[in-house]
N, C-alpha and C positions, 0 to 999 in steps of 0.2 A: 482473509479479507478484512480486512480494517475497515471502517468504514470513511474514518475522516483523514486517515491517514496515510486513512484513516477520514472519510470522504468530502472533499470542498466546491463550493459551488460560486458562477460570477455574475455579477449585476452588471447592466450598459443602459448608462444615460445617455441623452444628445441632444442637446440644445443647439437655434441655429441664430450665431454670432456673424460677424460682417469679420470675410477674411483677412483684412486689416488688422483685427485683433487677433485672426489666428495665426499671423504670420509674427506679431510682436512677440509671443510666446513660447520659448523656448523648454520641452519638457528632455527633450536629448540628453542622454550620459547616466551616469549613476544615481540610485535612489537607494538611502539605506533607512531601513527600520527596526523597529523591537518590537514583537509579537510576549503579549505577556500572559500566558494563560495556568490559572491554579498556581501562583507562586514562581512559576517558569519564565524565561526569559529567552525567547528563540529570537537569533537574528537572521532577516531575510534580506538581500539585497537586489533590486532590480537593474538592469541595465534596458535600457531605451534606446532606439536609432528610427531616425529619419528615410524611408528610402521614396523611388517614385510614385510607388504602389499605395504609400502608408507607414505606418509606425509598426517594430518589428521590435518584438524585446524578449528576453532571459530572464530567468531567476536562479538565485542561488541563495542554500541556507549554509552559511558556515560552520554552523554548529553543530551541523550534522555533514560534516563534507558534503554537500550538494552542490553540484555548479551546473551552469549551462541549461536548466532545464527548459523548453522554448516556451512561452508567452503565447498563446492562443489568439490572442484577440486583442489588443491595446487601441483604444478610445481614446482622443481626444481631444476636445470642441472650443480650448483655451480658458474655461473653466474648470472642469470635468476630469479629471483622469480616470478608466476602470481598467482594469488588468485582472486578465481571467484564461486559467488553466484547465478546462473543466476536465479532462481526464484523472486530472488529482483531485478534483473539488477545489481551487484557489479559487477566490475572488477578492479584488481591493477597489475598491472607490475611494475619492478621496477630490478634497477643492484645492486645486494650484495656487500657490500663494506666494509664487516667483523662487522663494528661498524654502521653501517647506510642502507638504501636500500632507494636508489632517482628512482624513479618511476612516476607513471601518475597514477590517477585513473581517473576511464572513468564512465560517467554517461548519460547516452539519448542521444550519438550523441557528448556529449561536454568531455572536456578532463581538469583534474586541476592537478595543480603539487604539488605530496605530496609527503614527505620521513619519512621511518621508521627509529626508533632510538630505542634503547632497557630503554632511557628516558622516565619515564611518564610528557606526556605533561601539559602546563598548559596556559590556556585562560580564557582570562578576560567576565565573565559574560554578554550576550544583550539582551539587555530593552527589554522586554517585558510589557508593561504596565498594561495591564489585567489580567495576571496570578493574581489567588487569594493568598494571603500569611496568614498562620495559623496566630491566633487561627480563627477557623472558625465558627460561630454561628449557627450548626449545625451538626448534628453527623455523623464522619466518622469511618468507621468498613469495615476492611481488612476481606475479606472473600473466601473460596473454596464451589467449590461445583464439582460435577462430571457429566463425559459426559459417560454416561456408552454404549453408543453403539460403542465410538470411544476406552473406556477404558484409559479415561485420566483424570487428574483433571485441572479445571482451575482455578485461583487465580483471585480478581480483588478488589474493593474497592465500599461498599454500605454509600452511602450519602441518611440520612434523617434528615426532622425536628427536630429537640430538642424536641419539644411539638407536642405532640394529640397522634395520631395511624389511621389508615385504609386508608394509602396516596396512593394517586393515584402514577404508577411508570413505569421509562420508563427503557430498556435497550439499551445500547450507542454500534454499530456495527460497528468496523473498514472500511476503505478501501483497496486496495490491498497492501500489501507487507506487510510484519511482522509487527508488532506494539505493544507498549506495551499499559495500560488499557487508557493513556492521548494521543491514537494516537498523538506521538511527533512528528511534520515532521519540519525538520532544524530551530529545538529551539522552535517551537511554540507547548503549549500544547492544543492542539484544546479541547480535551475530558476533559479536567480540566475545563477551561472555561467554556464549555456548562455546568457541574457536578455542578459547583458550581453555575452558576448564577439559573438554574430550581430549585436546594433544596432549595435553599431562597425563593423562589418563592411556595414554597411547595411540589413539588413534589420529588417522593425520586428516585436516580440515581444508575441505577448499572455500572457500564464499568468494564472491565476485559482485562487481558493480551492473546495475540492471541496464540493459541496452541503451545505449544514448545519458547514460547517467554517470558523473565522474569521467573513469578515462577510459570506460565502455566505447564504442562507436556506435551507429543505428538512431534508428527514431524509436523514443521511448512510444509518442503517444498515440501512434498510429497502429500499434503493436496489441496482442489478444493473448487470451489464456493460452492457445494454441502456440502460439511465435514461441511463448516463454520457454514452454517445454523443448522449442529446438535448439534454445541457449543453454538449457541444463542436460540436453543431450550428446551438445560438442563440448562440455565441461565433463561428461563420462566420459569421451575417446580421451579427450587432453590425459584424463588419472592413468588409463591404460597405457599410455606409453610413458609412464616416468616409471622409471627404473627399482624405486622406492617404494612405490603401491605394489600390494596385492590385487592382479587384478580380478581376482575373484571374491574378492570383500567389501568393492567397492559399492555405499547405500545412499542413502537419499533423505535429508532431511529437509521436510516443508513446513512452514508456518501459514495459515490462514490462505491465501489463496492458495502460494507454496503446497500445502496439501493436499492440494485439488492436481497442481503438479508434477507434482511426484508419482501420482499412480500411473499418471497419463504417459512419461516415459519408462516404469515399471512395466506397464503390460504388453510392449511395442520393444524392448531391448533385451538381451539376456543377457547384457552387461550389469544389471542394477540387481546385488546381492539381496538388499533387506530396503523398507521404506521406514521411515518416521512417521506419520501427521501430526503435527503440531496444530490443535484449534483449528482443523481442515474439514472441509465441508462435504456431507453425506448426501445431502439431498440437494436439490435442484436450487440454481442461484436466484431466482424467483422468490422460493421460499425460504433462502436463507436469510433476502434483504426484507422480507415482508415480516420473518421475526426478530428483525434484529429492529426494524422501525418501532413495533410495537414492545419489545421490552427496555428499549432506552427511555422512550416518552415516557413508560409505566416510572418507572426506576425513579426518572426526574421529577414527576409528580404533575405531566400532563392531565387534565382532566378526560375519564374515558371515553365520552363523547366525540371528545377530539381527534383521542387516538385512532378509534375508529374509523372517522372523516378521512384522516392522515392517512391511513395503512389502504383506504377502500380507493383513493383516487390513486394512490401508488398499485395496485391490483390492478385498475383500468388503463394504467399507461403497461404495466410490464405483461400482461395478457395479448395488448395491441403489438407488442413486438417478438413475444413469443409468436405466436402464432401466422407471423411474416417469414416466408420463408429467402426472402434477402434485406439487407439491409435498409432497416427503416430511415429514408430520407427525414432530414433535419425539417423539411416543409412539414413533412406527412403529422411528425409529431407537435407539429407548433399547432397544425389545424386542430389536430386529438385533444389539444390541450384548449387551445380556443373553448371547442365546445362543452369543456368541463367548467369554466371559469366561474357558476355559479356554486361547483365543490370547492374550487379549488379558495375562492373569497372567505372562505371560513377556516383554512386552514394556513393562511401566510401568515408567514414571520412576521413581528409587528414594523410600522416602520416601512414596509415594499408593496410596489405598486404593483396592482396585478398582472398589468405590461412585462413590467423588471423577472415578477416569480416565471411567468411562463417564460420568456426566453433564457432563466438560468439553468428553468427543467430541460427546457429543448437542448440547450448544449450541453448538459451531460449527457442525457438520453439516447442523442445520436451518434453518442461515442462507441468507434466499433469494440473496443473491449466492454463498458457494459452491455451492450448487445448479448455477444458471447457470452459474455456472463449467464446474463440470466436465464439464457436458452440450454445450459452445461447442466447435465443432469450426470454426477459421477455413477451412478449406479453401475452402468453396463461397462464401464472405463475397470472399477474395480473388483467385477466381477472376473476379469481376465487378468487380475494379479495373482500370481502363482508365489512369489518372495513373500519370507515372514515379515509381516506388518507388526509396527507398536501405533496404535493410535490414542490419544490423549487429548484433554481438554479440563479447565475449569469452570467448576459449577455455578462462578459468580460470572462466566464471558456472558456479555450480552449482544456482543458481534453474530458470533456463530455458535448458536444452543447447543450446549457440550451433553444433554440428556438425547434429545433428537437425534443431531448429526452424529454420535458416536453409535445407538443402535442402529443408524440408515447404515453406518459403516461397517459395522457387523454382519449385519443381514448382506448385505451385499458381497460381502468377502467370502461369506459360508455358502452363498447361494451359488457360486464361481468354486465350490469346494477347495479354499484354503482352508490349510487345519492348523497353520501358524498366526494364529491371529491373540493380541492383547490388545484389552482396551481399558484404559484407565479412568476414568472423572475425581478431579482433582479438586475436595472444599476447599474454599476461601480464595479463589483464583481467577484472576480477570483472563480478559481474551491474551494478553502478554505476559501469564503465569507471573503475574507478580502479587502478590499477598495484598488482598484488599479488604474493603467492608461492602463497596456498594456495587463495584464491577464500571461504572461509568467510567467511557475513554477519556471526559476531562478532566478526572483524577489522574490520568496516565504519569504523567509532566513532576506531579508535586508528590508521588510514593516515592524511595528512597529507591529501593530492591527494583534491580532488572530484570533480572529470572528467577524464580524457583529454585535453590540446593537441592531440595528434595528433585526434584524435575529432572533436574541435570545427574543428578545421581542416578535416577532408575533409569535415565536415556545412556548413560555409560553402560551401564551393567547389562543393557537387556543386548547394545550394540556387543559388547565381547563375549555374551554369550550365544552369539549367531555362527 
């Protein structure tokens, strides 16, 4: 589970103009920008449309193939533009300026200045050093298959050996927020890397683009921890029937929510040989976002008072939806949030009104995947895993505490009596196993290294010796 990504959150202003000037203003058709965070250069493009209802829009990152992703919420009062995702955490604001829109996008808490132009933008390529580059000694094959309880198709790309047949094979599980089949997160293609260094290695790879993402079908953002696992469950029958798989070697690798996952179609299939977790979460999503709040603030040099303030008003909203046994309406939690407004004044962003903060909390909060989320307590999921698990983590992630969530994952595995259990904690390693100093996801963008060698090495080895 990523948080901003890895987790983004959206602001709505509304000013009330005379509809003569709303109607001179044209914001319809393409908007392109550059997102520039830690040295990085991410391009985001919007598209905008008119219809009877209201304004209806997309986004798309190129840089990381992203296309199509749907536009929540589009505002606007002929000043004012705001564009808000809040299943991914996007937000943009920004003042209309006929030929341009200079705005803020806001991501986790942090704020970067970006402006639209009806220009397609252009930036200069970053090194990535690991990314594999064609021709690849090895065969890759674009492939669909279907999720017929969800009634969608998804698209993704199968890597195998050149030579033999009856290869042992894993399937590659995103984390949270859209993603396409190389989980991109700001330039890095994680799920490329992992692709290609295991099918050299032997083993054959599947990954795929997340529901409604790329050339997936489905609504991504309507979708839970629950849906996901029935997309990596019609990704095991798809392995079963090709000719080339073992179908009894067929495993499971998950990253960050991904790990959460993987067990969940592990203890429900007898198709799923071995699991992964990659930085997947042991203890309840509650507690996983309550210490991931408090050790990014610590890390960045919040003062602890604050942190405090921070992490107790976030206790009082995610308790009030735990303990909801259906989904908590969007009113319910503006009210919850109303009545906190005197915590909550102590703990805004600088710069937002406390109007702004409580309706960007409200629309993540009523999102039914963080619901889900936080009510997922893997425990009893992973006590009913019988397949040898690898689970791992590094000790600089400050997403998902790789000390905690790997003993909850232990204790749970032994307590369900597995006796195939590894668990790693890996120094010097953020939540994307990439060799760091301080673990912050806004370092993510400007490290070099997309995985771990070492990582990748002990996840071959431990996979061919199953």
């Amino acid at each position: 589970m990523k948080i901003i990504s890895i987790k983004l959150v959206a602001v709505f202003l509304a000013f009330f103009i005379s509809s003569a000037f709303l109607q001179a203003q044209d914001i319809t058709g393409q908007w392109n920008g550059v997102l520039s965070v830690q040295g990085m250069n991410l391009r985001l493009v919007f598209h905008i449309e008119k219809t009877t209802e209201g304004y209806t829009g997309k986004m798309d990152s190129p840089d990381q193939n992203v296309t199509g992703i749907p536009v929540a919420a589009v505002d606007f009062d002929g000043t004012t533009l705001s564009l808000s995702i809040p299943t991914m955490g996007i937000l943009y604001e920004g003042e209309y300026k006929a030929d341009s829109i200079v705005g803020t996008f806001r991501q986790g808490g942090m704020s970067f200045p970006m402006t639209l132009t009806r220009t397609l933008a252009e930036i200069k390529p970053v090194r990535r050093p690991q990314e594999p580059q064609p021709p690849f000694p090895y065969h890759s094959e674009d492939v669909t298959f279907e999720n017929q309880t969800a009634g969608i198709t998804l698209a993704g790309t199968l890597t195998m050996p050149e030579t033999g047949n009856n290869f042992p094979a894993v399937i590659l599980i995103t984390g949270s927020g859209a993603h396409n089949r190389n989980q991109e997160i700001f330039g890095h293609k994680t799920f490329l890397v992992i692709a290609d260094y295991l099918t050299r290695r032997g083993i054959a790879v599947l990954r795929f683009d997340d529901r409604g993402v790329g050339q997936s079908t489905g609504n991504f953002s309507g979708a839970t921890t629950a849906d996901f696992a029935t997309d990596v469950e019609s990704a095991v029958a798809y392995l079963k029937n090709r000719r080339e798989i073992n179908p009894q070697k067929i495993g499971l690798i998950g990253h960050s929510e991904g790990g959460a996952i993987a067990p969940i179609v592990a203890a429900r299939s007898r198709d799923v040989a071995f699991i992964v977790m990659l930085a997947g979460p042991g203890l309840r999503g509650d507690v996983v976002l309550l210490q991931q709040c408090e050790m990014i603030h610590r890390v960045s040099g919040m003062p602890e008072d604050k942190i405090i303030a921070t992490c107790g008003v976030n206790a009082k909203i995610f308790e009030h939806i735990i303990n909801s046994q259906e989904l908590v309406s969007l009113q319910e939690i503006a009210e919850l949030l109303t009545g906190l407004k005197s915590e909550i004044e102590a703990i805004m962003p600088e710069g937002m009104s406390i109007d702004d903060f409580i309706r960007l909390v409200t629309a993540q909060m009523s999102s039914p995947w963080m619901q889900y989320f936080l009510r997922f307590d893997p425990a009893p999921t992973l006590e009913q895993v019988r397949v040898p698990v690898l689970a791992v983590n590094g000790s600089k992630d400050l997403q998902v505490s790789a000390r905690e969530n790997l003993e909850a994952i232990r204790t749970a595995l032994e307590r369900g009596g597995n006796q195939n259990v590894t668990i790693i904690e890996y120094p010097r390693l953020n939540h994307l196993f990439q060799e760091c100093t301080t673990g912050l996801p806004e370092k993510y963008a400007a490290i070099e290294q997309t995985f771990s060698p070492e990582v990748l090495k002990d996840i071959a080895d431990w996979i061919l010796k199953q």
